[in-house]
C-alpha positions in Angstrom: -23.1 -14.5 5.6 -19.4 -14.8 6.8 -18.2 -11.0 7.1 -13.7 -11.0 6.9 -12.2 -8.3 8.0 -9.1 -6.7 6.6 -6.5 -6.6 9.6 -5.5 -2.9 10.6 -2.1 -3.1 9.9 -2.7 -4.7 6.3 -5.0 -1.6 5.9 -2.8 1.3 6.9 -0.1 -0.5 5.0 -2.0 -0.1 1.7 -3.4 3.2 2.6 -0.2 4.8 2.9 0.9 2.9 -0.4 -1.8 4.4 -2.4 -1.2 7.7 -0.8 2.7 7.8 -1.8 1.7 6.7 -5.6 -0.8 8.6 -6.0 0.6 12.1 -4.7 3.6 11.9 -5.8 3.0 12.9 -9.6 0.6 15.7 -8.3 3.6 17.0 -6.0 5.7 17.0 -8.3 3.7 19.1 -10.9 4.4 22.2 -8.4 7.4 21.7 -6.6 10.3 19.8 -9.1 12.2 16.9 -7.4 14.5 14.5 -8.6 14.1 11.1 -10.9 15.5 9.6 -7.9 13.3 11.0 -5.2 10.1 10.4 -7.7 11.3 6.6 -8.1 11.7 5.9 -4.6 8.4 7.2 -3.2 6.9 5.2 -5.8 8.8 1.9 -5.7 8.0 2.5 -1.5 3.8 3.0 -2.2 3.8 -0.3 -5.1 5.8 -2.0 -2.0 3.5 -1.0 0.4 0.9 -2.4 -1.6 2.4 -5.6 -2.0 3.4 -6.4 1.6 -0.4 -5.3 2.6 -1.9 -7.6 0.1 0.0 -10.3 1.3 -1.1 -9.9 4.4 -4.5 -9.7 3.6 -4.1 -13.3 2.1 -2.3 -14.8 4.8 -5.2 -13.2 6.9 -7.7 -14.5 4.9 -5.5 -18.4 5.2 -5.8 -18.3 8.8 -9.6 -17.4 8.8 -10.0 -20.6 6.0 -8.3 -23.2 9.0 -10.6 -23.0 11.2 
């Protein structure tokens, strides 16, 4: 069985991105920010996300050439 690895950049990329999604509405249930401060740590988690998901499949490209 062929075990692939995530790469540790990929990873911390979509660790932090769940992170900023995810605490962001619990944050802001105690301390009050802005619409545009909530928008923009949540557009920066989803695109966190994103960018670590593509690397995962251009990872996962690379290991397929071989």
């Amino acid at each position: 069985m062929k075990r692939r690895s995530i790469p540790n950049s990929a990873l911390a990329c979509l660790i932090i991105g769940l992170l900023l999604t995810t605490f962001n509405p619990i944050i802001n249930r105690y301390y009050p920010a802005p619409d545009m401060v909530k928008g923009f740590m949540t557009g920066l988690g989803l695109s966190l996300e994103v960018i670590a998901l593509a690397k995962i499949q251009q990872s996962k490209k690379q290991q397929q050439g071989c």
